[in-house]
N, C-alpha and C positions, 0 to 999 in steps of 0.2 A: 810158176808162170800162171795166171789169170788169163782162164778160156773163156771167150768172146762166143755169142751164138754168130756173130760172121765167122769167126775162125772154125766154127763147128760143121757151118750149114757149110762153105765154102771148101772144104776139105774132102765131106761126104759125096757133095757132087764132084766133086776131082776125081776120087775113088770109083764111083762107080760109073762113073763118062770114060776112063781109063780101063777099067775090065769091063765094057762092056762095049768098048771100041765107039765109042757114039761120036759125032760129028760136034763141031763148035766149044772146042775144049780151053778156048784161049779166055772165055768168062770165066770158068772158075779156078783156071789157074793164077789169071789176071786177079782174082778175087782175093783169090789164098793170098797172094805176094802181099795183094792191099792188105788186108788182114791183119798178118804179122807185121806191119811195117805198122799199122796203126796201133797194133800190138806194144810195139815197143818204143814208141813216141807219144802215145796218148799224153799220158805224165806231163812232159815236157811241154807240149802244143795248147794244154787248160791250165799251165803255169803263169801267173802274171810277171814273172822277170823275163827283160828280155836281155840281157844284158849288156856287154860294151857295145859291140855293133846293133846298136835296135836295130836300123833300117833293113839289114842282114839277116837279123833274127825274127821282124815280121814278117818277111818274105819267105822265108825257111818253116814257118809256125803257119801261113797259111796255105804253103804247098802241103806238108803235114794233114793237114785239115782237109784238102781235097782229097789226099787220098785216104783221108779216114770215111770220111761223104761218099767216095768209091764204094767201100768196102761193103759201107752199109746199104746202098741199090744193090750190090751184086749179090745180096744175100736173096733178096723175093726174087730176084734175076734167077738164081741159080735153082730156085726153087718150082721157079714155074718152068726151066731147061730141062730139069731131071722130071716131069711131070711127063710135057712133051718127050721124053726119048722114051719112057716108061709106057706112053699108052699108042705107039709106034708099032 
């Protein structure tokens, strides 16, 4: 499995927003899910087949892509979260 720095930075703030009990935890766990979801679709969503159902499969390939676009804000998001609970 091919680690993404979202999957990295978004993981590190889950851990320590979690032990260290901090408020607004629903970014980086929001983050994590996008993450791995864009994790494991990327492949597929920069593939140019779409196949039998295009209309189905462009609308599938571009929710894909939002939440890959998720992933990737939630990574400075999550960075400037854990900044704020750090100098709290």
């Amino acid at each position: 499995m091919r680690i993404t720095p979202a999957l990295v930075v978004t993981l590190a703030c889950s851990i320590l927003g979690t032990l260290g009990g901090y408020p607004h935890l629903w970014l980086p766990y929001t983050g994590l899910v996008a993450s791995l979801i864009d994790r494991g679709t990327r492949a597929w969503v920069t593939s140019d087949r779409l196949g039998e159902s295009a209309g189905v499969s462009a609308v599938l390939k571009f929710a894909m892509a939002l939440v890959g676009l998720y992933a990737i804000i939630a990574m400075p998001a999550c960075v400037i979260l854990a900044i704020y609970w750090l100098s709290r």
